[in-house]
N, CA and C atoms as an extended XYZ file, in Angstrom:
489
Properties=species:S:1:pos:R:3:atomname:S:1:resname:S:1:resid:I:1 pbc="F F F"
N       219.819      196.795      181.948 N   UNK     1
C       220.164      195.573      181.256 CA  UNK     1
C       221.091      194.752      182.135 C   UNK     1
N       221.147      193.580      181.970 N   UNK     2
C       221.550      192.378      182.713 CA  UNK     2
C       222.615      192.014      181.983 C   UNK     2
N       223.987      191.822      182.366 N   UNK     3
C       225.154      191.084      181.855 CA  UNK     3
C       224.988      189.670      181.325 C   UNK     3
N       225.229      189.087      180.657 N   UNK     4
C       224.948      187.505      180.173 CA  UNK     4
C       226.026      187.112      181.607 C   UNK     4
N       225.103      185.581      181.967 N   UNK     5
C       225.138      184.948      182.535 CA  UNK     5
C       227.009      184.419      182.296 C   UNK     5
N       227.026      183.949      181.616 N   UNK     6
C       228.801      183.163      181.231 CA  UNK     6
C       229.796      184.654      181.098 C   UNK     6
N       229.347      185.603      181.017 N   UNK     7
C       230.027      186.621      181.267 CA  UNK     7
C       231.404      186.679      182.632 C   UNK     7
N       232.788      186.759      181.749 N   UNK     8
C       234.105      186.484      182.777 CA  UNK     8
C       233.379      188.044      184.064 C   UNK     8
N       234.306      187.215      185.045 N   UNK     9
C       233.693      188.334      186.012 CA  UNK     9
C       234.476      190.039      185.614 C   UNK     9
N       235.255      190.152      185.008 N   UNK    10
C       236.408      191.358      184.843 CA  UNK    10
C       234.881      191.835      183.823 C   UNK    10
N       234.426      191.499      182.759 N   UNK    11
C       233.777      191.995      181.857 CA  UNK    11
C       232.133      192.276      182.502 C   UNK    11
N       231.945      191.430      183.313 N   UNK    12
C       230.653      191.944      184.330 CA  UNK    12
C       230.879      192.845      185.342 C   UNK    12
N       232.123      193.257      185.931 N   UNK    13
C       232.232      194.212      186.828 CA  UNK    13
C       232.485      195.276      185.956 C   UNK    13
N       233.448      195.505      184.748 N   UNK    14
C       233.108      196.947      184.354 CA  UNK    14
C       231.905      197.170      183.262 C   UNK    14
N       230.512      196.214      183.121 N   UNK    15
C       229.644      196.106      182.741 CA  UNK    15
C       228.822      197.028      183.496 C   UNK    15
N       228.668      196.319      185.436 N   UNK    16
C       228.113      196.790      185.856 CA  UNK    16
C       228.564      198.355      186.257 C   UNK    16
N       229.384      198.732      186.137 N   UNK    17
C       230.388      200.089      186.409 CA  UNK    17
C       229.400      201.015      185.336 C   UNK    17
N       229.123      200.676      184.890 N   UNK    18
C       228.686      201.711      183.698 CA  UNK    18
C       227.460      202.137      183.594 C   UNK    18
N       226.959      203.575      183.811 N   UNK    19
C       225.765      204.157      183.943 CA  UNK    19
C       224.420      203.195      183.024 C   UNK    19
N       223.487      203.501      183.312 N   UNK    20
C       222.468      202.584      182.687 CA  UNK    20
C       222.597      203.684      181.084 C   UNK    20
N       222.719      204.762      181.340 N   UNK    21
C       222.332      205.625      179.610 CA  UNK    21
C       223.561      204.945      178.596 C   UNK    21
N       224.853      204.603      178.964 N   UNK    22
C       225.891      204.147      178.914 CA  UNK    22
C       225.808      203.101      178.267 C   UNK    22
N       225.341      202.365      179.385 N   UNK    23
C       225.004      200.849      179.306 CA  UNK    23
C       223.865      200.290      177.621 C   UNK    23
N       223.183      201.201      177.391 N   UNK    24
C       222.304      201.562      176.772 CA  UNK    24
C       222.927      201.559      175.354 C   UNK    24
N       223.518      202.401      175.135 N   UNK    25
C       224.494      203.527      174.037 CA  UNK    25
C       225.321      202.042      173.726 C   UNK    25
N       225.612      201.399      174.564 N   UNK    26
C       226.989      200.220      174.262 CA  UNK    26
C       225.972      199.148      173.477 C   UNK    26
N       224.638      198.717      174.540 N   UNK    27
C       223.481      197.934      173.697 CA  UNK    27
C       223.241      197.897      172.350 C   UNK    27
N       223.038      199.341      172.453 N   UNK    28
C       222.202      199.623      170.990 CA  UNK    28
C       223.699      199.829      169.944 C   UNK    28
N       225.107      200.232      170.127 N   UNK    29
C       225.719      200.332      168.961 CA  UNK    29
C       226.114      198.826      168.900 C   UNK    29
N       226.157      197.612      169.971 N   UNK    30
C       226.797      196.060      169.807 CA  UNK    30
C       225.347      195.815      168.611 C   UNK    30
N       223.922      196.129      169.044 N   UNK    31
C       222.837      195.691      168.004 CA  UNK    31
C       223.241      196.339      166.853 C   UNK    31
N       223.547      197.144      166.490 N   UNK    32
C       223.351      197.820      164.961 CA  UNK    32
C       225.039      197.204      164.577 C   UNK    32
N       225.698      197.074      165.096 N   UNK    33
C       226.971      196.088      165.086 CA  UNK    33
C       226.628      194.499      164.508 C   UNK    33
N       225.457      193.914      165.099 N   UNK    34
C       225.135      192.800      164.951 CA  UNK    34
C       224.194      192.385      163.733 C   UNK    34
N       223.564      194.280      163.275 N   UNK    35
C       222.441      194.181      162.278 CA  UNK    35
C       223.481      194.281      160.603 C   UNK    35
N       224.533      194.666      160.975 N   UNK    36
C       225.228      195.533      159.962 CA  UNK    36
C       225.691      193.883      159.458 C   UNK    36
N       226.353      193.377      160.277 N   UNK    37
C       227.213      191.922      160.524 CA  UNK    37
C       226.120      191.304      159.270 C   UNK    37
N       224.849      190.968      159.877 N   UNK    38
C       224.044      190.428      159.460 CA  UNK    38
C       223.866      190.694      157.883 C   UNK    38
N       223.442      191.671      157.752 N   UNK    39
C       223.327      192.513      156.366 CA  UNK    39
C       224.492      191.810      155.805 C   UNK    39
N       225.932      192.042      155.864 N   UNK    40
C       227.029      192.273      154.859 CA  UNK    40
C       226.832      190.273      154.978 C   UNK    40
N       227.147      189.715      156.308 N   UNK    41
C       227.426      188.262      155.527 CA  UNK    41
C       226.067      187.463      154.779 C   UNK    41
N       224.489      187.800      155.108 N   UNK    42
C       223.683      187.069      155.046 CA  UNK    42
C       222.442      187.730      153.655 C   UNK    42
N       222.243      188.927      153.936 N   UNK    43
C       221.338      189.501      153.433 CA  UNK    43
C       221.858      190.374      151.922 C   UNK    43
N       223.152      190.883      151.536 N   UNK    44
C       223.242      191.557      151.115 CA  UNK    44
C       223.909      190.496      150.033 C   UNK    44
N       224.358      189.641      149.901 N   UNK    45
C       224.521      188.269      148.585 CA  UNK    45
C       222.979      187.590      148.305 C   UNK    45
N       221.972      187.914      149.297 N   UNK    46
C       221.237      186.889      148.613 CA  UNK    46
C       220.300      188.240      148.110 C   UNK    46
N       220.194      189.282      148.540 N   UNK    47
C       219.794      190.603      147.552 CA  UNK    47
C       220.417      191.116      146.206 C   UNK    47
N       221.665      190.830      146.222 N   UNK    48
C       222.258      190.878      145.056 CA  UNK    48
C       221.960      189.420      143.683 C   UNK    48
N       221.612      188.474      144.154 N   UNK    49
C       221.566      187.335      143.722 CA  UNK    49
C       220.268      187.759      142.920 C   UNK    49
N       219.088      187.816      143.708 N   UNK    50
C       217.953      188.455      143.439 CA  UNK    50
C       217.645      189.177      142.485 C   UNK    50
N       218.341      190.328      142.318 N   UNK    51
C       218.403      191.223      141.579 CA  UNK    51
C       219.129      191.413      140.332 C   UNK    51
N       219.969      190.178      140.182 N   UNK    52
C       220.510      189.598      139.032 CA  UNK    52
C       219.295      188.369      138.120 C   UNK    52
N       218.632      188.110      138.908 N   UNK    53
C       218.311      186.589      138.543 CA  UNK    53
C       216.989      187.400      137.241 C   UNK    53
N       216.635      187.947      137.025 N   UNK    54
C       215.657      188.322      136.108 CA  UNK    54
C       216.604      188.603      134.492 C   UNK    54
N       218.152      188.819      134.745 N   UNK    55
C       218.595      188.923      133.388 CA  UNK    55
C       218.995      187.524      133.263 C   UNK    55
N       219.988      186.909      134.062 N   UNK    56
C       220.263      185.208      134.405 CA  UNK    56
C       218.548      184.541      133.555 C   UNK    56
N       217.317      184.939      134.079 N   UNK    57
C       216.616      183.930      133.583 CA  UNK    57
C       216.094      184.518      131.826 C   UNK    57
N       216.371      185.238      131.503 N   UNK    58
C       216.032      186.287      130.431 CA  UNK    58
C       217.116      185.388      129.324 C   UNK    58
N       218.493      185.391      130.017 N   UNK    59
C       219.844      184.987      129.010 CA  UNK    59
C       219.615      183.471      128.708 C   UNK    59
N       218.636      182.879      130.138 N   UNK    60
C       218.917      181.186      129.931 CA  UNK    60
C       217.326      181.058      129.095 C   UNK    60
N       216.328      182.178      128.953 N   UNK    61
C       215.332      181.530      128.209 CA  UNK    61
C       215.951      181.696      126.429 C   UNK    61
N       216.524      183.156      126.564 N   UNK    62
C       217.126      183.146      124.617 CA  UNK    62
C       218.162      181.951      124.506 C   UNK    62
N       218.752      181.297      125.277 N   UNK    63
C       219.711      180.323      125.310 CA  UNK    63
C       218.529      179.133      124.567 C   UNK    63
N       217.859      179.094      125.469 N   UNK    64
C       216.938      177.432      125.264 CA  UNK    64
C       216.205      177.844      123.864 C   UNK    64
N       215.697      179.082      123.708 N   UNK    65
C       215.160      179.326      122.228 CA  UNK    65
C       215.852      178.984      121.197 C   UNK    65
N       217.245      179.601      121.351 N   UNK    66
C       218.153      179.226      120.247 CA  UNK    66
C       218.170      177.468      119.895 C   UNK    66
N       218.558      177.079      121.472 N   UNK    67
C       218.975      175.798      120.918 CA  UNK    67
C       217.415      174.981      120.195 C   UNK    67
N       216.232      175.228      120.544 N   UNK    68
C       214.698      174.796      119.942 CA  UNK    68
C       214.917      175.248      118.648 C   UNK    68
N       215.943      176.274      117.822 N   UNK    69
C       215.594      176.125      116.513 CA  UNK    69
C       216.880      175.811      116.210 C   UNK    69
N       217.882      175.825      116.797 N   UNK    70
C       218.790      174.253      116.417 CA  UNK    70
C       217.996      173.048      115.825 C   UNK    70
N       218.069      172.832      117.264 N   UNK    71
C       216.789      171.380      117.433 CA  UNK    71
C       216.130      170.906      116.006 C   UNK    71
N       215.078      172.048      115.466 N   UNK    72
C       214.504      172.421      114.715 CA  UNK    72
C       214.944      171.766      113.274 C   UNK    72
N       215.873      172.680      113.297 N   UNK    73
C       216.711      173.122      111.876 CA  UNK    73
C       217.463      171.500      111.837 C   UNK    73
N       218.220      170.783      112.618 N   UNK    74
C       218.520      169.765      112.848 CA  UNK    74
C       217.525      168.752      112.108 C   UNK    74
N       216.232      168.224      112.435 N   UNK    75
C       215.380      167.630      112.272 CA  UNK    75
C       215.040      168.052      111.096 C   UNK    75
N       215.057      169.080      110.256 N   UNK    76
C       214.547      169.571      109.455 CA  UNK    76
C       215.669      168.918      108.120 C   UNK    76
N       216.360      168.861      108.450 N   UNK    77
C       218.061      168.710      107.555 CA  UNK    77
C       218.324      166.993      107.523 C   UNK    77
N       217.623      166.489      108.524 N   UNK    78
C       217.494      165.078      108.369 CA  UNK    78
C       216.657      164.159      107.943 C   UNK    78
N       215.327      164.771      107.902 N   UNK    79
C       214.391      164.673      107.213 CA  UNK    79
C       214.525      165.147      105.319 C   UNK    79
N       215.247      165.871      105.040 N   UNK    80
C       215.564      166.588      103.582 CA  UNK    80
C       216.151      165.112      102.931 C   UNK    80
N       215.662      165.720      101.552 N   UNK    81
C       216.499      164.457      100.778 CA  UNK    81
C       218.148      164.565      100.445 C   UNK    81
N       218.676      163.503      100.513 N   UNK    82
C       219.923      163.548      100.442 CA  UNK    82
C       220.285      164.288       99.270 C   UNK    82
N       221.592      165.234       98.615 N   UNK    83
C       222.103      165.681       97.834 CA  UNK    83
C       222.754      165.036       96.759 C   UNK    83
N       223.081      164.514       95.753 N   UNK    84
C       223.728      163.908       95.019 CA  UNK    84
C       225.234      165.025       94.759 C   UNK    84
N       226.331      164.297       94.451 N   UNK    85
C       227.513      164.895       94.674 CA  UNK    85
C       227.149      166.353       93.795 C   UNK    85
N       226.984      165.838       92.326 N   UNK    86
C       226.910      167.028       91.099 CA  UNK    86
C       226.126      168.492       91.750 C   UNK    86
N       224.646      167.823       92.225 N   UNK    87
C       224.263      168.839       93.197 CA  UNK    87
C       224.865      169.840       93.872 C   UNK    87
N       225.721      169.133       95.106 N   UNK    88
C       226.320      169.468       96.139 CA  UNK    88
C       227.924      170.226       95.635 C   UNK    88
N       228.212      169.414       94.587 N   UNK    89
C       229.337      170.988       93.810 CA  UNK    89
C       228.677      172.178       93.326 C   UNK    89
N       227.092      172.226       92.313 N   UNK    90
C       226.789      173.665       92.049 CA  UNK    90
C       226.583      173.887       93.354 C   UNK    90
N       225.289      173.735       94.200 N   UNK    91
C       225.511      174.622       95.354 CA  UNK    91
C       226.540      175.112       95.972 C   UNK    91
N       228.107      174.380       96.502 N   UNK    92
C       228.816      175.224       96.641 CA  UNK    92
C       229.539      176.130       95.565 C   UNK    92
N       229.658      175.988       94.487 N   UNK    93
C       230.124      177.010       93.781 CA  UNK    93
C       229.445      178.176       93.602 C   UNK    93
N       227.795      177.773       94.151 N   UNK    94
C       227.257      179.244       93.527 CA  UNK    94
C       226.921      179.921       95.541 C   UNK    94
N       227.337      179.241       96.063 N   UNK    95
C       227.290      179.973       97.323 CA  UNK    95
C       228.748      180.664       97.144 C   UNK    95
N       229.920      180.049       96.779 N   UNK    96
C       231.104      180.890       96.684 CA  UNK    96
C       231.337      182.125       96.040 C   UNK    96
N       230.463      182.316       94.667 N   UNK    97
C       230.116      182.731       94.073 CA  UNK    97
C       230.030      183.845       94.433 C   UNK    97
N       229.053      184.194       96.018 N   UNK    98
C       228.511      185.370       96.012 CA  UNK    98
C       229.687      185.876       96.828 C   UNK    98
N       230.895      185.065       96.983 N   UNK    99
C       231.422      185.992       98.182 CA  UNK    99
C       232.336      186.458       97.132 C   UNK    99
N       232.480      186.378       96.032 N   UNK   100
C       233.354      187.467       94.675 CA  UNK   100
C       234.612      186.853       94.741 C   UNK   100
N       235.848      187.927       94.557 N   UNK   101
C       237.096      187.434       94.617 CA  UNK   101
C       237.788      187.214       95.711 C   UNK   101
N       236.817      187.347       97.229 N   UNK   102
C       237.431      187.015       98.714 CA  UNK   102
C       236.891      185.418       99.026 C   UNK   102
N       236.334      184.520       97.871 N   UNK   103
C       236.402      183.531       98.621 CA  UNK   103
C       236.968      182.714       97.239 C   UNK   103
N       237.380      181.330       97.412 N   UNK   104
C       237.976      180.274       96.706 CA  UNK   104
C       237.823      178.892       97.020 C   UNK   104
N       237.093      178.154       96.122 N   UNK   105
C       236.392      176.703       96.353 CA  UNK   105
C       237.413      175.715       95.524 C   UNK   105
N       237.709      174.795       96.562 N   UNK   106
C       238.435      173.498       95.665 CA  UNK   106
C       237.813      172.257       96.054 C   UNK   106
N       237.721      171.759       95.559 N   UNK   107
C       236.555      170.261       95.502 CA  UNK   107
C       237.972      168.861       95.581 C   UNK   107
N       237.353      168.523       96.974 N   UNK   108
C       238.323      167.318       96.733 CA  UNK   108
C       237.550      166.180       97.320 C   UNK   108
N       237.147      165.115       96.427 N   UNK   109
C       236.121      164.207       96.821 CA  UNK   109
C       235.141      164.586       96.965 C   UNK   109
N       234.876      163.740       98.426 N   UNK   110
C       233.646      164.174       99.549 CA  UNK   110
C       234.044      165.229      100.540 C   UNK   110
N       235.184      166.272       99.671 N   UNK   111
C       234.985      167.313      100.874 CA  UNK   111
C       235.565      168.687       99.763 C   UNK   111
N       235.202      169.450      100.597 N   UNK   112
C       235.598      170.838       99.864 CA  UNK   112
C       236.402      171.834      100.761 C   UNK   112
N       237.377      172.356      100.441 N   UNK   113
C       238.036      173.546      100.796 CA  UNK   113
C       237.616      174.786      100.206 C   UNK   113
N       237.290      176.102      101.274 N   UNK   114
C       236.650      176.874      100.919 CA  UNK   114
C       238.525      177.992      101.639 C   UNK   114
N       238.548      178.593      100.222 N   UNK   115
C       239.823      179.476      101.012 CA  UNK   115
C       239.229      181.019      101.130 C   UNK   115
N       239.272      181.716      102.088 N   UNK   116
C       238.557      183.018      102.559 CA  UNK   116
C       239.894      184.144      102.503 C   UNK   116
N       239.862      185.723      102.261 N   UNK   117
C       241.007      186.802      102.225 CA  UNK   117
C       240.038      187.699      102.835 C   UNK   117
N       239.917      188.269      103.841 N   UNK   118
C       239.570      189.576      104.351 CA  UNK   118
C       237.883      189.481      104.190 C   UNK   118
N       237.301      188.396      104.945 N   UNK   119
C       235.987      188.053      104.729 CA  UNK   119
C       235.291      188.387      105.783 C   UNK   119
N       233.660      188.835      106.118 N   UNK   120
C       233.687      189.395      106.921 CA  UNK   120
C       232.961      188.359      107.838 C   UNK   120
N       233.062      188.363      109.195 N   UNK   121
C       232.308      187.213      109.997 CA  UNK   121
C       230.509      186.334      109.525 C   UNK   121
N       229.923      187.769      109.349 N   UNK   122
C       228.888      187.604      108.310 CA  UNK   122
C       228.551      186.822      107.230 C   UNK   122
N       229.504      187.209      106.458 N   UNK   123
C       229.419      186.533      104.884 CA  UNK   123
C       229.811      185.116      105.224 C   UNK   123
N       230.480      184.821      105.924 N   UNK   124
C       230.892      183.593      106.455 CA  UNK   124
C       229.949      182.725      106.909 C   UNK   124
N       229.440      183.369      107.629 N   UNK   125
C       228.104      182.644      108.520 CA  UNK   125
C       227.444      182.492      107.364 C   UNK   125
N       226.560      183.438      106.762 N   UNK   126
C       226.097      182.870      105.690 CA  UNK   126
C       226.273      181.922      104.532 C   UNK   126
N       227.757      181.961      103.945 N   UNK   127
C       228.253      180.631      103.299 CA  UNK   127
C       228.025      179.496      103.861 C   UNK   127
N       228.079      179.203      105.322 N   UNK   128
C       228.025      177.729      105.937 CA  UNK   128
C       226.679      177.644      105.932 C   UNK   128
N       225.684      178.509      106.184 N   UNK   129
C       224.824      178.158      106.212 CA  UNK   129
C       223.877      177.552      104.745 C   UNK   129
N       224.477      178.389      103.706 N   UNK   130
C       223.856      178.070      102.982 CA  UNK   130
C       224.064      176.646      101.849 C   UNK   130
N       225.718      176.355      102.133 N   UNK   131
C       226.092      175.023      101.965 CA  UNK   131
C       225.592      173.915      102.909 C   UNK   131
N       225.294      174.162      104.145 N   UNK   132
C       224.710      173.072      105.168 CA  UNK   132
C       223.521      172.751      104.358 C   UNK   132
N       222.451      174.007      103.895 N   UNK   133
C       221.096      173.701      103.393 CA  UNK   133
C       221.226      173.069      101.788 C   UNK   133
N       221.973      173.904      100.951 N   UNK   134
C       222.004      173.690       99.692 CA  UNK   134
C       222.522      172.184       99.265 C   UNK   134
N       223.553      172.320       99.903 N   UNK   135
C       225.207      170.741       99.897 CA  UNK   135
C       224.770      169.730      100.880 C   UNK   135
N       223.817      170.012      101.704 N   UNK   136
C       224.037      169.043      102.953 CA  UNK   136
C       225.425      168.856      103.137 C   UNK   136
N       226.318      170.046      103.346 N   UNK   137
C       227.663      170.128      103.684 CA  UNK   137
C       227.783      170.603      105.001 C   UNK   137
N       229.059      170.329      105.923 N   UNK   138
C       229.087      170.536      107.529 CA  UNK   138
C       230.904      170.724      107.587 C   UNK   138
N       230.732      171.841      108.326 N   UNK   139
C       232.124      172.427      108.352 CA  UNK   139
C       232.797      171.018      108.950 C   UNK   139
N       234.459      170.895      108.932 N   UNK   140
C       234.815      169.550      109.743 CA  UNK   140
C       236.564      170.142      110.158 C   UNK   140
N       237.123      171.460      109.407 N   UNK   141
C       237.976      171.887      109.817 CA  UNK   141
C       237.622      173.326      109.475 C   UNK   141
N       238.316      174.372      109.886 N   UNK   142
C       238.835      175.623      110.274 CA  UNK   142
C       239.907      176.321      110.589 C   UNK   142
N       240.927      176.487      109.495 N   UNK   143
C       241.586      177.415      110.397 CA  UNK   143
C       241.672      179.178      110.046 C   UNK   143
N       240.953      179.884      110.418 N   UNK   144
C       240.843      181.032      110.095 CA  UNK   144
C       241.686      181.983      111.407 C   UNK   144
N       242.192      183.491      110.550 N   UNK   145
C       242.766      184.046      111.369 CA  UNK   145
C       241.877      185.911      111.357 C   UNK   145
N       242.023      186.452      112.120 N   UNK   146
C       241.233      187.645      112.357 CA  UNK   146
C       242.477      188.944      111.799 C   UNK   146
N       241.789      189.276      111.437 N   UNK   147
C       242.322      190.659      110.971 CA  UNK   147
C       241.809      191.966      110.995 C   UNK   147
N       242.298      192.945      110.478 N   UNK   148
C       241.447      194.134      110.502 CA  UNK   148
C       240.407      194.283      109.953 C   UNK   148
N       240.598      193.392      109.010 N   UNK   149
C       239.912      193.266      107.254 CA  UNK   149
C       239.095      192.395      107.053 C   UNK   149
N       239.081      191.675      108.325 N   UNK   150
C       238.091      190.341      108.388 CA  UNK   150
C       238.704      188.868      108.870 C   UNK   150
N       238.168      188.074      108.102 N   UNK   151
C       238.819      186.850      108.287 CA  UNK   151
C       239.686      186.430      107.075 C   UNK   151
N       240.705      185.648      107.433 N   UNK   152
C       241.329      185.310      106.183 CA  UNK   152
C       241.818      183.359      106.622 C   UNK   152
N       241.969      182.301      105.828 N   UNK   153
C       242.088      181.283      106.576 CA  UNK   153
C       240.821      180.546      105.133 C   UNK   153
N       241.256      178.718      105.479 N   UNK   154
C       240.510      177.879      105.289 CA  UNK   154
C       239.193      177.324      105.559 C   UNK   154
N       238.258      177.149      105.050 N   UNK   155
C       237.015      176.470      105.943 CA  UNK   155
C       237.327      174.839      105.359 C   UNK   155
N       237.097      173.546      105.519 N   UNK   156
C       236.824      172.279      104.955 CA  UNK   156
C       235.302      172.072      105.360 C   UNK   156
N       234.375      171.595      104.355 N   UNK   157
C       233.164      171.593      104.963 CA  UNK   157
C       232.806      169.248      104.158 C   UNK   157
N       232.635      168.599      104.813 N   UNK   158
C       232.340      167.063      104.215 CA  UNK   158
C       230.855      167.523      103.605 C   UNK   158
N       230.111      166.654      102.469 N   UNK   159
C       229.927      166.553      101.652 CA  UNK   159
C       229.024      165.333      102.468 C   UNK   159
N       227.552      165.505      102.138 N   UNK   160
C       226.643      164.487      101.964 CA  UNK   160
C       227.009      163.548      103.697 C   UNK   160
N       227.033      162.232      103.396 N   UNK   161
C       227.575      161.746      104.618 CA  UNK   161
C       228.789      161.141      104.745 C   UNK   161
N       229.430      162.495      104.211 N   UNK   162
C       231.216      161.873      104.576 CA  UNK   162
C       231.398      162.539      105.972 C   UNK   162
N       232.015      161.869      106.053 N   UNK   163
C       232.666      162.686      108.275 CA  UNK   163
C       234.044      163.199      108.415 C   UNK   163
C-alpha cells in the first residue's frame, strides 16, 4: 500500500518503516475504524428510525380515525334539531340521575353546573357525552381534582347555543 499523497513527510517515513503484513493490519483496523464511524453516525439512526416508523404510522392512522368520527359526530350534532330549554333540563337531570348520590345538577340559565364526589373518569365521560347528545350541552368550565376515589370538582356544561 501507498501512503496518501498530502501525507506530512514524518507520517510517510514511519509509514514506509513498517512491514507490508503491518502495514496491512494498520489498513484493515483504520477500515473497520472507518466502517464502525460510519455505522454509529450514519446508519444506525436511520435503522432505528425505520424500525420505529411502523408503530409511529399505526399511532398516526388511530389518531386520524379518531379525529373522522369526531368529524363525524360533529356534523352529526349540527345537523340534529335544536333542544328547547325544558328538554335540555330533563336530559340533564336524568343523565345526573344515573350517576346516584356522586353527582349534583344546578341549572342556572343557559348553563348548568354539574358538582361530581369520588366519580370515576368513566362515568364522567359518559355524562358529557350524553348531555352533548341529549342537551345539545358542551362542557365550557372544569375544575376537577383527582383522588384515590376518583374525581371530585365542578363540570359547567352551556346549554343549546349559549357560549
Amino acid at each position: 500500500m501507498r501512503p496518501p499523497q498530502a501525507a506530512p513527510a514524518p507520517l510517510a517515513a514511519w509509514w514506509r518503516e513498517r512491514a507490508p503484513r503491518e502495514r496491512r493490519a494498520l489498513a484493515l483496523a483504520a477500515a473497520a475504524a472507518a466502517l464502525a464511524l460510519l455505522w454509529w453516525a450514519a446508519v444506525a439512526p436511520a435503522w432505528r428510525v425505520a424500525q420505529r416508523a411502523p408503530a409511529a404510522i399505526e399511532a398516526a392512522e388511530t389518531q386520524w380515525l379518531q379525529m373522522q368520527r369526531l368529524a363525524a359526530e360533529a356534523r352529526e350534532l349540527r345537523t340534529a334539531a335544536p333542544v328547547n330549554a325544558e328538554q335540555a333540563a330533563v336530559a340533564l337531570r336524568l343523565a345526573t340521575a344515573r350517576l346516584g348520590d356522586r353527582g349534583r345538577l344546578v341549572l342556572q340559565g343557559d348553563r348548568a353546573a354539574l358538582s361530581v364526589r369520588e366519580i370515576g373518569s368513566g362515568a364522567l365521560r359518559d355524562w358529557l357525552a350524553e348531555v352533548r347528545t341529549g342537551a345539545r350541552a358542551r362542557a365550557v368550565d372544569a375544575n376537577l381534582t383527582i383522588g384515590p376515589n376518583g374525581l371530585s370538582g365542578t363540570v359547567v356544561v352551556a346549554l343549546g347555543g349559549a357560549t
